[in-house]
C-alpha positions as CSV (number, residue, x, y, z in Angstrom):
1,X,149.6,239.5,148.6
2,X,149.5,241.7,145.7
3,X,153.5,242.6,144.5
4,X,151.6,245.7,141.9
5,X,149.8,246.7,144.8
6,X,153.2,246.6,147.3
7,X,155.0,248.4,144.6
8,X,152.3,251.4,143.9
9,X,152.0,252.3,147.7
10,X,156.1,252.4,147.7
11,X,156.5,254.1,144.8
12,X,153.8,257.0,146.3
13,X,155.3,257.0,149.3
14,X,159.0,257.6,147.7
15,X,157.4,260.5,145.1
16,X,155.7,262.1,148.5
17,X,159.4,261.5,150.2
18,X,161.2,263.3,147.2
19,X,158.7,266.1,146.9
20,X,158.9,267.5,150.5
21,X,161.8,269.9,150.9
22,X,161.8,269.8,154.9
23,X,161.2,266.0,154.9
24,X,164.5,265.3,152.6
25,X,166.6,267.9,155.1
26,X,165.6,266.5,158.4
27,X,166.5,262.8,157.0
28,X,169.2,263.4,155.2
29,X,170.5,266.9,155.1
30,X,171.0,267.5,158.7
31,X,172.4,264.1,159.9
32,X,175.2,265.3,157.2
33,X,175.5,268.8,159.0
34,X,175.6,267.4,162.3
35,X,178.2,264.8,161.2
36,X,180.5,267.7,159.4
37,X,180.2,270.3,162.7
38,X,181.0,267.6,165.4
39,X,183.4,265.7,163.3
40,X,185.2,269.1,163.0
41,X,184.7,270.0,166.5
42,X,186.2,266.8,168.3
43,X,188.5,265.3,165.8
44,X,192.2,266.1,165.2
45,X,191.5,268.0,162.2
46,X,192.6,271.7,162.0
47,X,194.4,270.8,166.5
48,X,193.3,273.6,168.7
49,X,196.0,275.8,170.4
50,X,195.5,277.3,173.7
51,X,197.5,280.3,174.4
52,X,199.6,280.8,177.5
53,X,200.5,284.2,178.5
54,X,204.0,284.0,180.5
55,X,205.9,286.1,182.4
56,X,209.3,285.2,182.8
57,X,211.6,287.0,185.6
58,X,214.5,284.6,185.4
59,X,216.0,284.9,181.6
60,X,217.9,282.3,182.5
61,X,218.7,279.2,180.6
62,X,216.2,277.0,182.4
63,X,213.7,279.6,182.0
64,X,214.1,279.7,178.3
65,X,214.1,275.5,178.1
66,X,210.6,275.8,180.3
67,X,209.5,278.0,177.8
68,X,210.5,276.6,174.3
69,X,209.2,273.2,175.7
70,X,205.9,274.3,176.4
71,X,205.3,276.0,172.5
72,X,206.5,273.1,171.3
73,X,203.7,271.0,172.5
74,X,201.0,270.8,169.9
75,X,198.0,272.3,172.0
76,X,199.9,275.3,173.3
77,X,201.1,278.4,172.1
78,X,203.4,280.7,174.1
79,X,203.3,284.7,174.5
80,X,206.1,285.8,176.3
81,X,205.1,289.2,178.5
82,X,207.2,291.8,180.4
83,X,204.9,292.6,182.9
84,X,206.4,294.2,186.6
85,X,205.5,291.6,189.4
86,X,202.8,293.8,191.2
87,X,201.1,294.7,188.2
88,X,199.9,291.0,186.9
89,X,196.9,290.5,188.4
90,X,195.8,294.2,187.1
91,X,197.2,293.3,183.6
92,X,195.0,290.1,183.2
93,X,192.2,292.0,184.5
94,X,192.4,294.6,181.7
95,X,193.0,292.1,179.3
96,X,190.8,289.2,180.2
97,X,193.5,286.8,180.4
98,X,192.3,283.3,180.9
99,X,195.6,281.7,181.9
100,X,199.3,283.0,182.9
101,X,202.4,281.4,184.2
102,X,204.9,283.5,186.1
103,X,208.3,282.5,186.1
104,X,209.8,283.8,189.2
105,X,213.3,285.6,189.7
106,X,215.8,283.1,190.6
107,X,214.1,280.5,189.3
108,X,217.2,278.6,187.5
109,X,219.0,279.1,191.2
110,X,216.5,277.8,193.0
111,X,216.4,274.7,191.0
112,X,219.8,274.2,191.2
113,X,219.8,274.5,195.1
114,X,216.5,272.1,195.2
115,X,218.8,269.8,193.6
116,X,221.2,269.2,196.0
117,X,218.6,270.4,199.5
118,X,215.3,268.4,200.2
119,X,213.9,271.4,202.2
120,X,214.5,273.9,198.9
121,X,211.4,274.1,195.8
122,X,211.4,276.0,193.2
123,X,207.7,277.1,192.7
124,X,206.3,278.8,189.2
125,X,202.8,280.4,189.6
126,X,199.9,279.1,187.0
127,X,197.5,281.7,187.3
128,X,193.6,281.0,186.2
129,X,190.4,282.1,185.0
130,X,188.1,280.0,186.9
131,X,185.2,280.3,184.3
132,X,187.3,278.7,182.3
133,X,187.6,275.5,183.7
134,X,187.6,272.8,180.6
135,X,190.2,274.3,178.8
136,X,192.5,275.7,181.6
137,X,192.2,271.8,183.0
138,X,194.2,270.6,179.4
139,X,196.5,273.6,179.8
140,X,197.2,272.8,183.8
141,X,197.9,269.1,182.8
142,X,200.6,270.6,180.0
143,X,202.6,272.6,182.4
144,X,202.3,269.7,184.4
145,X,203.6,267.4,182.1
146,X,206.3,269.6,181.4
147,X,207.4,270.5,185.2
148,X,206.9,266.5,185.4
149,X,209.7,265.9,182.6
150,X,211.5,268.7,183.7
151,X,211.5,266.6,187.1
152,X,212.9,263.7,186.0
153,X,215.6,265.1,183.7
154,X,217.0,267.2,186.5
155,X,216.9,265.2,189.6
156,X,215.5,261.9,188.2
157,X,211.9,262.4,189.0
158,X,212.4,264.6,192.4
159,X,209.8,267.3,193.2
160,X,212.2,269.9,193.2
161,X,209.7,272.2,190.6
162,X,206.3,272.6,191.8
163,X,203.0,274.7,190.6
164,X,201.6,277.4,192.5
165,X,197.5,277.8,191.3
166,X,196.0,280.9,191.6
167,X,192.4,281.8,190.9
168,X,192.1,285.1,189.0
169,X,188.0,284.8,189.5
170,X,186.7,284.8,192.6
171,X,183.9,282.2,193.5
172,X,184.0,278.6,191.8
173,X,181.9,278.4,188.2
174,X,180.8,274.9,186.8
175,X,179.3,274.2,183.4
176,X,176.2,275.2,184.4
177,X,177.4,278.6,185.2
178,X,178.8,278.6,181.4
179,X,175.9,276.5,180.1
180,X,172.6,278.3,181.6
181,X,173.0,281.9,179.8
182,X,174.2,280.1,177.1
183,X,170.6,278.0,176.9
184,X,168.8,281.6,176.9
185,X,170.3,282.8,174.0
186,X,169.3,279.3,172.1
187,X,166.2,279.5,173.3
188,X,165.0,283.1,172.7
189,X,166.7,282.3,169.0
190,X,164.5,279.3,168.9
191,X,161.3,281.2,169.5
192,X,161.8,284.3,167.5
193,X,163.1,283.0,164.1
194,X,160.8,280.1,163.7
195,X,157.7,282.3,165.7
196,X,158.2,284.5,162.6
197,X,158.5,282.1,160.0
198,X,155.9,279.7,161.1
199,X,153.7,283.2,161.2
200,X,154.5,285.3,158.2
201,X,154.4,281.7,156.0
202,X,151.4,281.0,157.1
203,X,149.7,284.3,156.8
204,X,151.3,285.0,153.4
205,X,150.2,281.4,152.2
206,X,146.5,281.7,153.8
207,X,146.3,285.5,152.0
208,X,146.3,287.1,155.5
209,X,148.6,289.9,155.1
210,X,147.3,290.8,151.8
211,X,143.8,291.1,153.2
212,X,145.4,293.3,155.8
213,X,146.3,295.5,153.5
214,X,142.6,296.4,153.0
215,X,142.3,297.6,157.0
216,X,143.4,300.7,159.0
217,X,145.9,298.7,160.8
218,X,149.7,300.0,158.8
219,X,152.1,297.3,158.6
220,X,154.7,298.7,161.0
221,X,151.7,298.4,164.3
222,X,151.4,294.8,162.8
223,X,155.0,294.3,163.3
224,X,155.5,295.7,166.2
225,X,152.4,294.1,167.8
226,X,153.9,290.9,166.9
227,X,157.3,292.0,168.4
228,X,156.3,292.8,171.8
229,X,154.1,289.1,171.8
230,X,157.2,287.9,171.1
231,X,159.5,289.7,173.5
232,X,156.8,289.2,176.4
233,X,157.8,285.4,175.4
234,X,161.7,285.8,175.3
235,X,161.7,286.9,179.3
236,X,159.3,284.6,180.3
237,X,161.6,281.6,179.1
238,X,164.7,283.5,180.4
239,X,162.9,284.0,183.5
240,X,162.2,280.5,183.9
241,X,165.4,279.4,183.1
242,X,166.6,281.7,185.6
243,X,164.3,280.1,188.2
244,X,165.6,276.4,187.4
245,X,169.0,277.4,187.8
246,X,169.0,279.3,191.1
247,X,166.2,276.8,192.8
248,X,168.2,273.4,191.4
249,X,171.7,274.6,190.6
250,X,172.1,277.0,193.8
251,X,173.2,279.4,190.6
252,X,173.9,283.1,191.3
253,X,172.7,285.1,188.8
254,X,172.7,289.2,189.0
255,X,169.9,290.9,187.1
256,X,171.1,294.4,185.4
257,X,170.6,296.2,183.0
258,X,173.2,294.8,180.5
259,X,171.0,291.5,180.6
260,X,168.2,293.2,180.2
261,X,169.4,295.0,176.9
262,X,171.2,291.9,175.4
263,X,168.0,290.2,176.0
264,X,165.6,293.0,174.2
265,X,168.4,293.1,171.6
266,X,168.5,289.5,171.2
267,X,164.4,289.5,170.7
268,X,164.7,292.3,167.8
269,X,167.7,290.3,166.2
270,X,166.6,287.0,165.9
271,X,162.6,288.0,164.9
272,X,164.3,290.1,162.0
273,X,166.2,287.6,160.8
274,X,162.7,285.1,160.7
275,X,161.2,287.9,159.1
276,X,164.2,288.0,156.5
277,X,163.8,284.6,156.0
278,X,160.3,284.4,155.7
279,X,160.7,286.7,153.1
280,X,162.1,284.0,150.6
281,X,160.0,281.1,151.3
282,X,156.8,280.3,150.3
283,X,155.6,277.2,152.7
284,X,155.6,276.3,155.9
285,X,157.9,272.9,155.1
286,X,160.2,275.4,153.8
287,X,160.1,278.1,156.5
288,X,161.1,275.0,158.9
289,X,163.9,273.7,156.4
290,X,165.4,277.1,156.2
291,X,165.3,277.6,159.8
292,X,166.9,274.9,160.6
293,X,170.0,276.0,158.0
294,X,170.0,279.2,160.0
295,X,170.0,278.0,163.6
296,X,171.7,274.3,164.2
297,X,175.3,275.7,162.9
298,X,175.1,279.0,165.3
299,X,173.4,276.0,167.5
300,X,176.8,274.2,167.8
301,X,179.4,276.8,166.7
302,X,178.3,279.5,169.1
303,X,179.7,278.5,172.2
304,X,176.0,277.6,173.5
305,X,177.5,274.2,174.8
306,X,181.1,274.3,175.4
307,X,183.8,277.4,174.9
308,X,185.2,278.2,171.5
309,X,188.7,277.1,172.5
310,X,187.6,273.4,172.2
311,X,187.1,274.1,168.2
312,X,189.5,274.2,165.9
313,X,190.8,277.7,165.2
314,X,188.9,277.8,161.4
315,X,185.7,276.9,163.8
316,X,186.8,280.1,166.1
317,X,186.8,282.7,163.3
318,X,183.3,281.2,161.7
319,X,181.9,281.8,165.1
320,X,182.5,285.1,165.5
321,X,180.8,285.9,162.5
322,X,177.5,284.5,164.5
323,X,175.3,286.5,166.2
324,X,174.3,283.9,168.9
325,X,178.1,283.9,169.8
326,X,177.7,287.7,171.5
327,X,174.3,286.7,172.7
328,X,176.0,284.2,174.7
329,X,179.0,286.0,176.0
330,X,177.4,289.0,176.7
331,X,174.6,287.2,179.1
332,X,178.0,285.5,180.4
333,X,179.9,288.2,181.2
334,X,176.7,290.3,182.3
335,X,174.6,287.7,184.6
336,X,177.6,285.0,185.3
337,X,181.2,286.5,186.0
338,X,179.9,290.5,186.4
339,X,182.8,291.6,184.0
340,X,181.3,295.1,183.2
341,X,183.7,296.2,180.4
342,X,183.1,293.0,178.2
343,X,179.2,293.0,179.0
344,X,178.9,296.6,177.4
345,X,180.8,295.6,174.6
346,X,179.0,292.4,173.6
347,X,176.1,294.5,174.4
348,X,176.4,297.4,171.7
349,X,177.7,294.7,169.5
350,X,174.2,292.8,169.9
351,X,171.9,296.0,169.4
352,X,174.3,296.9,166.1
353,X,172.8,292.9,164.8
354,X,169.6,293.8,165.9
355,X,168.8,297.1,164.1
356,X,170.5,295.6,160.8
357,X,168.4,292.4,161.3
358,X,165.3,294.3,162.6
359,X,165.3,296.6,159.8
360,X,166.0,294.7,157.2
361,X,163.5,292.4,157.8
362,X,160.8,295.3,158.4
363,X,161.7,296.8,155.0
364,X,161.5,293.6,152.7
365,X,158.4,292.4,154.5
366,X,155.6,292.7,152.1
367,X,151.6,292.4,152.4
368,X,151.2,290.7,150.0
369,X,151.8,287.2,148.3
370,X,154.6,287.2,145.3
């Protein structure tokens, strides 16, 4: 065994490593990136508050303790509401509250009776979004950690305070329910950003799109020939998507015209934005190292896997600067929980992306090899 010979193949083999862009990013870059974004995700830095809308009908002195008790926890954050009793279920409706506890008239009274009479509760209503489930589960087990104190202070651990649940979605949604529109938007982002930059890098490198330049075929019918390939492509993987989760999930999942759109809008965006990219690399190695910079942080940040509210509130605002994030709730609100008002809005929020993206990238294209 030869130690020159050992020595010259390693040596090659390290140059080779250090020369390739996309090899150094998928072995060390994005380990890094995937460290940093869960770390900050799931650890304690930067705690992530819930807020709790409540409506309090007592004023009393008990009422106020409840109150103060639950801000003071370090996951939740109070908003106090004056809301008339037969108007609450209309108020979270018009402004997509995901939880709400009502503290009823009489409430400090009632505990006070409840003290001294078996037969006598006092009752406070927790009302839900069910869509919600993950992080209305850690507020549920807040309030009843509190009512649980509360409990024992007052009558020495005695039920004499107990939660009333109510749904403010009808139907029960799981994960998958969350999870499956947000796997579309992932997936049509997939295809069109690194179908355009695998394409354009390749053409530009081979002298394809130069050459085209010398045929009657104008660079906008090039574009747009490519666009619909890759459209027909973004609704066949929704579609099939759609199939696994109605045939293995028992899913229900309403097909309208706000889908449809987000979907088209998402196609336009995402293809733009490989285009833009494409623009300002010149190998394929790079096209994929680049993508990957672009997609894997709206991969994780974007609510594609679990809800913003999990993230620390740093992590919130980032990802509402992401595209993906209104891909996903708008399919959400559009195929999943049929909430009209906020599927129109994600909607013309998505097509707004998708003409800056689309035109962008259509305008800095170029035919011809820098």
């Amino acid at each position: 065994m030869k130690l020159e010979v050992i020595w010259a193949s390693f040596y090659t083999d390290l140059k080779s490593f250090a020369r390739s862009r996309a090899t150094l990013f998928w072995t060390l870059l994005f380990p890094v990136m995937l460290i940093l974004m869960f770390g900050a995700i799931f650890s304690g830095f930067g705690e992530t508050e819930y807020e709790l809308v409540v409506v309090d009908f007592d004023n009393s002195t008990l009422s106020e303790t409840f109150v103060n008790i639950l801000n003071d926890t370090p996951v939740i954050k109070t908003d106090v509401k004056t809301i008339n009793n037969d108007e609450i279920l209309q108020y979270i409706k018009d402004n997509n509250i995901k939880r709400l506890v009502v503290i009823p008239q009489g409430f400090e009274q009632s505990v006070g009776m409840a003290a001294m009479d078996s037969s006598t509760v006092a009752n406070i209503s927790f009302y839900f979004d069910q869509s919600e489930q993950q992080s209305n589960s850690i507020v549920r087990s807040v309030v009843s950690s509190v009512v649980i104190n509360l409990n024992m202070n007052i009558s020495g651990g005695k039920d004499i305070i107990k939660i009333n649940d109510i749904e403010t979605i009808s139907g029960e949604f799981g994960f998958i329910d969350f999870f499956l529109p947000g796997m579309i938007g992932f997936t049509i982002m997939q295809t069109c950003i690194y179908g355009s930059l695998e394409r354009n890098t390749k053409f530009k490198k081979d002298g394809i799109l130069r050459k085209l330049l010398t045929t009657p075929v104008t660079r906008s019918e090039w574009i747009f020939s490519k666009m619909l390939f890759q459209l027909v492509l973004s609704f066949i993987s929704a579609g099939l998507i759609i199939v696994i989760g109605v045939v293995v999930y028992k899913m229900t999942i309403n097909i309208n015209i706000w889908m449809i759109l987000i979907i088209i809008g998402t196609n336009f965006l995402f293809t733009g934005m490989g285009m833009l990219i494409s623009r300002f690399v010149k190998d394929e190695e790079s096209a994929g190292m680049a993508g990957g910079v672009v997609t894997f942080p709206m991969m994780f940040l974007a609510g594609t896997f679990f809800a913003l509210e999990q993230m620390p509130v740093f992590l919130q605002i980032i990802a509402r600067f992401l595209p993906l994030f209104y891909v996903n709730e708008g399919l959400r609100a559009s195929m999943i929980y049929l909430k009209t008002d906020d599927a129109i809005f994600y909607t013309v929020i998505v097509l707004v992306f998708a003409a800056f993206f689309f035109i962008s990238g259509l305008i800095l294209t170029k035919w011809k090899e820098d």
